[in-house]
C-alpha positions in Angstrom: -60.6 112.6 5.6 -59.8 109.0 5.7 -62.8 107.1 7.9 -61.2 104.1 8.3 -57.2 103.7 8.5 -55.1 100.2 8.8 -52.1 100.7 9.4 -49.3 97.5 9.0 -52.0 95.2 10.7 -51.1 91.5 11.3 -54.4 88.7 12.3 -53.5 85.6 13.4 -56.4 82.7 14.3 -55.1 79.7 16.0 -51.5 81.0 15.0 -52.6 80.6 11.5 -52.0 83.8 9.5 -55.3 85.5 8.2 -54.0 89.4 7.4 -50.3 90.2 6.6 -48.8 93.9 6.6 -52.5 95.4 5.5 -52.2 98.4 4.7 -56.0 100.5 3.8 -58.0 103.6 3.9 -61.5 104.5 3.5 -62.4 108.0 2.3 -65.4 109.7 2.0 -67.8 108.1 -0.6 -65.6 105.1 -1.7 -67.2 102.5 -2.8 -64.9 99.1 -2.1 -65.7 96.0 -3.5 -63.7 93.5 -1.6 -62.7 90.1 -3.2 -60.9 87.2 -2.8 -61.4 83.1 -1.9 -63.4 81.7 0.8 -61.6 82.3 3.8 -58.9 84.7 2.6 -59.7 87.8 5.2 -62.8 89.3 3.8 -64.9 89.3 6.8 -61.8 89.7 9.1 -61.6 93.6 7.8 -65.4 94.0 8.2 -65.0 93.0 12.0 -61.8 95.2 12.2 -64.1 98.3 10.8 -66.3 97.4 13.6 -63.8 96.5 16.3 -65.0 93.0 16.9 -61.3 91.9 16.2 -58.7 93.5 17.1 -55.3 93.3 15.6 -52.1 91.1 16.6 -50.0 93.7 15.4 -50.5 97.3 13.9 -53.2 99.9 14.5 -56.9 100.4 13.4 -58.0 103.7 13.9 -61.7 105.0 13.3 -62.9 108.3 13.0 -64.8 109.7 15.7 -68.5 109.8 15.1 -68.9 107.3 12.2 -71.5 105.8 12.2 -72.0 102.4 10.8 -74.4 99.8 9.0 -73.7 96.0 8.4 -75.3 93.8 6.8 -74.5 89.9 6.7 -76.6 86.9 6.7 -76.7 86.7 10.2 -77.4 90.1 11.0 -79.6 90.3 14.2 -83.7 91.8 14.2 -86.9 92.4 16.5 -88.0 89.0 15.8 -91.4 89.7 17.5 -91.6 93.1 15.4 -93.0 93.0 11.6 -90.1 94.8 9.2 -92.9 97.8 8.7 -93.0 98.3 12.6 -89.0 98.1 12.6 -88.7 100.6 9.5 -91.3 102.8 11.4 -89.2 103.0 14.3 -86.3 104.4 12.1 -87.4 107.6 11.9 -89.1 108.5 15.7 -88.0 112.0 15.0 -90.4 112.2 12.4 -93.1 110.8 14.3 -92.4 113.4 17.0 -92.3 115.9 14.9 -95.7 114.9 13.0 -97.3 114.5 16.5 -96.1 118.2 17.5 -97.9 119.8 14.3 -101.0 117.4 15.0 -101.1 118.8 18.6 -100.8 122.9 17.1 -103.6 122.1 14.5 -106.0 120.6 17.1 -105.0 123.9 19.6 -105.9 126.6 17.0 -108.8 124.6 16.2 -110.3 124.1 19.6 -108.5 127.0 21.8 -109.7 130.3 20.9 -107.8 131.7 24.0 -104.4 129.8 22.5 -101.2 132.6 21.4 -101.7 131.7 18.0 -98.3 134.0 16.8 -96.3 131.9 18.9 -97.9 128.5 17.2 -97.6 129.1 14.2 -94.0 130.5 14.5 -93.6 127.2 16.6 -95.6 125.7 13.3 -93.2 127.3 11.1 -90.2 125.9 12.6 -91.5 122.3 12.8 -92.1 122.9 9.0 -88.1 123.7 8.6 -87.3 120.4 10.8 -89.7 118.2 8.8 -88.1 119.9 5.9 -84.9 118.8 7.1 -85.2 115.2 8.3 -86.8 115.2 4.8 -89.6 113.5 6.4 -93.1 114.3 4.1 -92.7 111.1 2.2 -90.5 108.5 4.7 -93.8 106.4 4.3 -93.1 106.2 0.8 -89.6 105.6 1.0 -90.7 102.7 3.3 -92.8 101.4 1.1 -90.5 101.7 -2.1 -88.2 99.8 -0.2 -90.5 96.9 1.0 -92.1 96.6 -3.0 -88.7 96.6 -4.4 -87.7 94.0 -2.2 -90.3 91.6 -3.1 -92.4 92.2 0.3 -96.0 91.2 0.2 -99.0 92.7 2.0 -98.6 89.2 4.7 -94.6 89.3 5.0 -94.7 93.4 6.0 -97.0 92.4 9.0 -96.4 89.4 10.4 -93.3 88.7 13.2 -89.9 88.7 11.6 -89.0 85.6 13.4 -91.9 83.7 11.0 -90.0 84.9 8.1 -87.5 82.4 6.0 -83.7 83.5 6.7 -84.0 84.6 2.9 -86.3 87.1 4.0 -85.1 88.2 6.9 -81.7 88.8 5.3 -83.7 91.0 3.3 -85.5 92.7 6.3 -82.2 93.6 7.4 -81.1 95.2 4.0 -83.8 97.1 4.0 -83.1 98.3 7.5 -79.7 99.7 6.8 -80.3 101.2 3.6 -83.1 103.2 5.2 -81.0 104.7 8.0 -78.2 105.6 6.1 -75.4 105.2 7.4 -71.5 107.1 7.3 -70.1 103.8 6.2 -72.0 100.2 5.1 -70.1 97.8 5.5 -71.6 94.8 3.8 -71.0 91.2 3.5 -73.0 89.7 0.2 -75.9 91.5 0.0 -77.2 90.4 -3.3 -77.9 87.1 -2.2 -81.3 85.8 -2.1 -82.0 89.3 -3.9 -83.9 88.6 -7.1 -82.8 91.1 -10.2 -85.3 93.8 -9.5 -84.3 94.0 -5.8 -80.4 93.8 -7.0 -81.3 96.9 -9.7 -82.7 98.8 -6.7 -80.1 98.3 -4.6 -77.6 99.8 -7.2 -79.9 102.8 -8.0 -80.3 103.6 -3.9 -76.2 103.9 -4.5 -75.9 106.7 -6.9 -77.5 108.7 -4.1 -76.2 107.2 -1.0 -73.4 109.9 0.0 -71.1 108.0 2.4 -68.7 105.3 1.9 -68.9 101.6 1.7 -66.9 98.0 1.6 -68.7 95.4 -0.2 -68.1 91.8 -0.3 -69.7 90.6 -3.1 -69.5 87.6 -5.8 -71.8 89.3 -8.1 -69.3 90.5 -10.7 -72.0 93.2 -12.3 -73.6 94.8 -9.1 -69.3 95.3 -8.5 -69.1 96.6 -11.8 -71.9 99.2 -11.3 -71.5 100.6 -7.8 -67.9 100.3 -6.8 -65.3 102.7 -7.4 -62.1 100.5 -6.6 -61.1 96.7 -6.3 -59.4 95.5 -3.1 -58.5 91.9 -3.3 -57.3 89.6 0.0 -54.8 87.3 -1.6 -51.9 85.7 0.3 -52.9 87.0 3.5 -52.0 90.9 2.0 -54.8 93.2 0.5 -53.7 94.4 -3.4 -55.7 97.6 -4.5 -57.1 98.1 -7.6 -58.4 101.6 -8.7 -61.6 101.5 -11.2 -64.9 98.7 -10.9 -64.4 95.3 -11.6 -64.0 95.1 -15.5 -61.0 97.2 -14.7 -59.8 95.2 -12.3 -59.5 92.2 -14.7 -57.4 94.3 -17.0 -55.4 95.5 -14.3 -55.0 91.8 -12.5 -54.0 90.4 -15.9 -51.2 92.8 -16.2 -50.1 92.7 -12.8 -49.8 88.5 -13.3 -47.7 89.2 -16.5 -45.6 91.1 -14.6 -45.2 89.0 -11.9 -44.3 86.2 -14.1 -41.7 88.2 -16.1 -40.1 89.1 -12.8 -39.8 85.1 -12.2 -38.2 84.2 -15.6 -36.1 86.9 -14.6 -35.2 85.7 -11.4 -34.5 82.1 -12.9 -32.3 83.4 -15.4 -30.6 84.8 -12.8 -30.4 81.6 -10.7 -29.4 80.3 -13.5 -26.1 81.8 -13.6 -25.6 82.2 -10.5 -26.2 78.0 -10.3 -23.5 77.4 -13.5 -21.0 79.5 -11.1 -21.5 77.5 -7.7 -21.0 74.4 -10.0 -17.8 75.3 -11.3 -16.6 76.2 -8.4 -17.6 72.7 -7.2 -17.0 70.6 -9.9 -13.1 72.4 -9.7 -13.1 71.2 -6.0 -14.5 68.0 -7.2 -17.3 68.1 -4.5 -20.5 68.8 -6.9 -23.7 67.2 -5.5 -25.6 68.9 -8.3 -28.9 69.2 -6.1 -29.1 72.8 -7.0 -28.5 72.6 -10.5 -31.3 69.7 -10.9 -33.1 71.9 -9.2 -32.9 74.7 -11.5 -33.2 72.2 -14.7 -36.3 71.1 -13.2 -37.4 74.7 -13.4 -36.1 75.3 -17.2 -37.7 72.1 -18.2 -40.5 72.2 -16.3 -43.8 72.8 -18.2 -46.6 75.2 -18.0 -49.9 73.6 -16.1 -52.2 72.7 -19.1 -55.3 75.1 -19.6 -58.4 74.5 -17.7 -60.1 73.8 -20.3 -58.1 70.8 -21.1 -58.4 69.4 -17.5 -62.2 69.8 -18.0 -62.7 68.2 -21.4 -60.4 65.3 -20.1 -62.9 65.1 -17.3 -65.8 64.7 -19.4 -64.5 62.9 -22.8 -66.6 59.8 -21.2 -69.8 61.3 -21.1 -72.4 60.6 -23.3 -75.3 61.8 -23.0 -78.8 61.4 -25.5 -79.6 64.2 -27.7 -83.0 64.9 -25.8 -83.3 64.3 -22.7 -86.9 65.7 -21.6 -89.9 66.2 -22.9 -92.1 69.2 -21.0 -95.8 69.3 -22.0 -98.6 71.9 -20.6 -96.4 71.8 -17.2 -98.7 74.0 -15.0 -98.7 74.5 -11.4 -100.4 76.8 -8.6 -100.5 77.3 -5.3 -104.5 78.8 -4.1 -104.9 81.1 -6.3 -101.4 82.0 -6.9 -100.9 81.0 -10.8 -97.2 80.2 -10.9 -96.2 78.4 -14.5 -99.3 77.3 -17.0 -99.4 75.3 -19.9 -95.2 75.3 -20.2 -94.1 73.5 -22.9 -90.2 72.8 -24.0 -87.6 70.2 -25.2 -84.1 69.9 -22.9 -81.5 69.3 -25.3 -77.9 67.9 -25.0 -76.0 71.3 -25.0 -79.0 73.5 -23.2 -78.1 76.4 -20.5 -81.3 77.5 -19.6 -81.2 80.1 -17.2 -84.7 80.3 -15.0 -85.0 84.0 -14.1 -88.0 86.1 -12.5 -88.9 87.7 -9.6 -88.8 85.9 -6.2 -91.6 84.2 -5.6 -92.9 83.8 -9.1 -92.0 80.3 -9.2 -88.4 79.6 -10.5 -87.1 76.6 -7.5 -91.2 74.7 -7.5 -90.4 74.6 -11.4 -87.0 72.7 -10.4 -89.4 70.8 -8.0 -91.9 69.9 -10.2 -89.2 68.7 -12.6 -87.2 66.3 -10.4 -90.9 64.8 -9.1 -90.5 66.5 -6.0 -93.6 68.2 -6.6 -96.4 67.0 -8.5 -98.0 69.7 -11.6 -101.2 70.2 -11.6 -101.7 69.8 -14.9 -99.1 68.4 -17.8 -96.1 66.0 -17.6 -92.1 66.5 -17.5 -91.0 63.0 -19.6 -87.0 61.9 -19.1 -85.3 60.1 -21.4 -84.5 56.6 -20.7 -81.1 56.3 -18.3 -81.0 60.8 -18.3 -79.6 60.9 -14.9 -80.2 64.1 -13.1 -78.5 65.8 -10.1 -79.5 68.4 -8.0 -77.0 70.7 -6.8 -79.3 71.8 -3.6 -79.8 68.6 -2.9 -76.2 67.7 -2.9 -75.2 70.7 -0.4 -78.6 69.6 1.7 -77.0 65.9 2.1 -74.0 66.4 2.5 -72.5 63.9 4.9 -70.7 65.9 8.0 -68.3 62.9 8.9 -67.6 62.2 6.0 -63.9 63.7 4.0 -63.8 65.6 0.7 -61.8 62.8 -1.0 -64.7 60.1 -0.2 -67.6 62.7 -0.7 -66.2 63.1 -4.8 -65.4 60.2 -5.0 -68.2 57.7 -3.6 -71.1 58.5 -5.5 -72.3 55.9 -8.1 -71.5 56.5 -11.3 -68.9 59.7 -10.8 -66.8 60.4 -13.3 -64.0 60.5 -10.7 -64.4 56.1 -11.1 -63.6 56.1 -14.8 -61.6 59.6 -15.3 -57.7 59.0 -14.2 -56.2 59.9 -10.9 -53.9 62.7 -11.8 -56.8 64.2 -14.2 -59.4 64.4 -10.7 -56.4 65.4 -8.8 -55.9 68.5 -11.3 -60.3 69.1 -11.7 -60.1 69.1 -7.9 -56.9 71.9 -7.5 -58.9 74.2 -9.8 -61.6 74.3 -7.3 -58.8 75.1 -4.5 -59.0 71.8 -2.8 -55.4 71.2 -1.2 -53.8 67.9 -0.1 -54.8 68.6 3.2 -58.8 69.3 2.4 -59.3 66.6 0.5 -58.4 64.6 4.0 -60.6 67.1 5.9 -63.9 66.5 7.1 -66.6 68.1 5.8 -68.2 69.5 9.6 -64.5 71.3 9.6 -65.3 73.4 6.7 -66.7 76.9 6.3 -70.1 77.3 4.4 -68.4 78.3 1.2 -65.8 75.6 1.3 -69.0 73.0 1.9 -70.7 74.8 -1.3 -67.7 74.1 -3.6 -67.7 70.2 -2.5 -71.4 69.5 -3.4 -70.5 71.7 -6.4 -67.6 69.0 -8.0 -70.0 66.4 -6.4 -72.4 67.7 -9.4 -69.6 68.6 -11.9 -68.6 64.9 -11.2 -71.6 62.8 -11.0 -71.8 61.5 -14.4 -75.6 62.7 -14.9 -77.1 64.0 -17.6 -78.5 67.2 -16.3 -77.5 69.1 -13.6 -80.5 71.1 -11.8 -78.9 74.5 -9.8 -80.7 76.6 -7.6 -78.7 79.9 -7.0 -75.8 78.1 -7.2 -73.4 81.7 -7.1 -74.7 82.4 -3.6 -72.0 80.5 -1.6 -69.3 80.4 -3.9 -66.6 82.6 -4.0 -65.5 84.5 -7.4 -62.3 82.1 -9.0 -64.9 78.9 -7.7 -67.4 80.7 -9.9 -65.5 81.5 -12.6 -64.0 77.8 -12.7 -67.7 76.4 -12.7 -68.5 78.6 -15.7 -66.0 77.1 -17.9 -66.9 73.4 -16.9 -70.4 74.4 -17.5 -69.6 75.6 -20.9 -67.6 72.0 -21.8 -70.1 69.7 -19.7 -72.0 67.2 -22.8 -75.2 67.7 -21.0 -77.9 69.9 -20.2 -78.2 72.4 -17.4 -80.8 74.3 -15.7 -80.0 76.7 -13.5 -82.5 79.5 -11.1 -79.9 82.5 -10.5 -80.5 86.3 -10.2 -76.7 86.7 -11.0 -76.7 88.6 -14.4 -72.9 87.6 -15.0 -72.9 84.6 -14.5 -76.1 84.1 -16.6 -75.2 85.8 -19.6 -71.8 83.8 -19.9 -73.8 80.8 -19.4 -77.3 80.8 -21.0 -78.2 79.5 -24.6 -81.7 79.8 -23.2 -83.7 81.6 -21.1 -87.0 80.4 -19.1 -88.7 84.3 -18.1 -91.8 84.1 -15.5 -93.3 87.1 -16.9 -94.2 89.6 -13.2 -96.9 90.9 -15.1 -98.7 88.1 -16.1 -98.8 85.1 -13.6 -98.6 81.9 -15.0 -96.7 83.2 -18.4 -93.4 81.9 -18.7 -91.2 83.1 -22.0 -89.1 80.7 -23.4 -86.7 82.5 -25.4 -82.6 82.3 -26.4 -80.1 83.8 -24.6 
């Protein structure tokens, strides 16, 4: 039984096409991971699951009776509740139940007239319902939920609206995955999730029984949970059976393919060009526009490897072989122990991935090393001239009026002043910056569009280190993925917070671990 059927559905926005000739089902416990760049139609098909857009052309069709749970970054909460008052009220059945059984015990306790047959078979039945709603332990489902999650004992009582939006994105993913929904429908969820929360989420999976479209960056919660690919790309969805390692495989031989197909097409053209020009040179009318044309193609060469647009990018770098000095760094906050007596060397070459759980101190470590924070104890000593660059920062200051082309370009010292023309023009295409968006203003763009700017603003600074706070959380996948491989090339060092496993392990050469454990102990370890 399909849950969720499009059927040839066409979505236009201000006449600009966003879905093509989509074509998609949902059965009973799929699992969708749902890709694609920033803007391509991903949260278009959520709203069409929920029938907050409604299609141009084609049909939609629900079952009747689904229920449904969505989670985005925006998704709405009790602000004036606490998230334990909010999960409580999940499960008012319960609670009605409970307070029927604690009525029949306090009857046959005081009541010696009461039918006491009829109560406990009344007893008995409220047994089988408690049974059902499989509600002797929702207390300690709650509570798995909220620990798991990274709630303390003052964020489970105090009004959601005093929470950080980090947290009350997580309030609301705790919501959902407690009431269980037919279908989830959701958009990100492992953002602002630390690694613990993002391994719980994937266990709750194995046993969550109905169906669900995820749009997600974080290539190895796809990997684990989702049982097929679909991918928005040139306004039509392309379907890909398996997780996402599969997917690769499967999207590398579909481009092969694709690209056979075109050298079989020119060939074709080909001939089909040498015949129109006989005709034409016989006639003695040949303009020969075509057949430039297609020489163009034939002679045309292949665009050069990313990597050799990024090592042309940064072959003007030079950076010092150590560039900081870290020395019995220790911070706390009360009694809170969060780093003590950290000691390290950042190296020309270092990717040290900063992982823990949230809150244990990962971004006041960034803090503390760009001065932003004093330690309490200990010193963080640059190198003479070791610029550094925060890529928060960056996306915090970004200028609203101002366009993508000045925004690269106009910081002091960018590598954009001293690199050529035609090699930014080609570092800028790989992170899907058009002609037109470079001329765009930066208030005109969506959130991921705005992430990827202060990204090349970093990539393109000319500093030494680059500082990155969860910097996977607002890009899309192929901006990810072209990040990595600058990352790998860039002369400097980098230190980067993230709770994206992927991404870390293809980074790292070095880990900073805040031990949960043991407050204050941070492992410093290689990748």
């Amino acid at each position: 039984m399909s849950l969720i059927r499009l059927n040839d559905v066409h979505v236009t926005f201000d006449k600009a096409p966003v879905l093509r000739e989509a074509f998609f089902r949902l059965e009973q416990r799929d699992r969708v991971g749902l890709i694609g760049r920033n803007g391509s139609g991903k949260s278009t098909l959520l709203k069409l699951a929920l029938e907050q857009v409604s299609p141009d052309v084609g049909t939609v069709t629900i079952e009747p009776g689904v229920t449904f749970g969505y989670f985005s970054q925006f998704s709405e909460l009790d602000g004036e509740a606490s998230i334990t008052e909010v999960l409580e009220g999940l499960f008012a059945d319960i609670h009605e139940t409970e307070a029927e059984l604690a009525s029949i015990d306090a009857t046959i306790a005081t009541d010696p007239s009461a039918d006491l047959d009829a109560l406990i078979l009344r007893q008995s039945e409220l047994f089988e319902r408690m049974d059902h709603l499989d509600g002797w332990d929702y207390t300690r489902r709650i509570d798995t939920a909220l620990t798991t999650l990274g709630f303390t004992a003052a964020h489970r009582v105090c009004p959601i609206d005093d929470l950080s939006g980090g947290w009350r994105n997580r309030a609301a993913l705790a919501k959902i995955v407690l009431e269980g929904p037919d279908v989830l429908l959701l958009d990100e969820p492992t953002n602002f999730l630390d690694v613990a929360g993002v391994e719980w989420l994937e266990a709750w999976f194995r046993d969550f029984r109905g169906a669900a479209i995820i749009v997600s960056h974080d290539r190895r919660f796809l990997d684990s949970v989702v049982t097929r690919i679909v991918e928005v790309e040139n306004f039509h969805l392309h379907e890909y059976p398996g997780n996402f390692g599969e997917y690769v495989v499967q999207k590398q031989f579909r481009l092969k393919t694709l690209e056979a197909q075109f050298v079989h097409e020119s060939e074709l053209l080909a001939f089909e060009a040498e015949g129109i020009a006989d005709r034409r040179e016989a006639a003695k009318a040949a303009s020969g526009k075509l057949g430039k044309q297609l020489a163009g193609i034939k002679k045309s060469r292949a665009p050069r490897p990313v990597d050799e647009i990024i090592t042309e990018i940064y072959r003007g770098l030079h950076v010092k072989d150590v560039l900081c000095r870290v020395e019995g760094l220790s911070k706390s906050y009360g009694d809170k122990v969060l780093f003590s007596d950290l000691t390290l060397e950042v190296r020309r070459g270092n990717r040290i991935a900063v992982v823990g759980s949230n809150g244990s101190g990962k971004s006041t470590l960034l803090r503390v090393l760009t001065g932003e924070e004093k330690p309490d104890a200990g010193r963080a000593d640059w190198a003479s001239g070791a610029k550094v660059v925060s890529y928060n920062t960056m996306l915090d200051e970004l200028d609203l009026d101002d366009t993508v082309t000045h925004a690269v370009n106009a910081l002091p010292d960018s590598l954009a002043l001293t690199a050529t023309r035609k090699s930014v023009g080609r570092f800028l295409s790989m992170f899907q910056f058009s002609e037109a968006d470079l001329k765009n203003r930066i208030g005109n763009l969506s959130g991921g569009q705005r992430a990827r700017v202060a990204m090349a603003q970093c990539l393109l600074s000319g500093a030494s280190v680059l500082l990155l706070d969860e910097p996977t959380n607002h890009l899309d996948m192929p901006s990810t993925q072209i990040m990595e491989r600058a990352l790998a090339h860039f002369p400097g060092a980098v230190i980067v917070v993230s709770h994206d496993r992927f991404f870390t392990d293809k980074i790292a050469t070095r880990r900073l671990v805040f031990d949960a454990n043991t407050p204050g102990d941070v492992e410093v370890s290689a990748a």
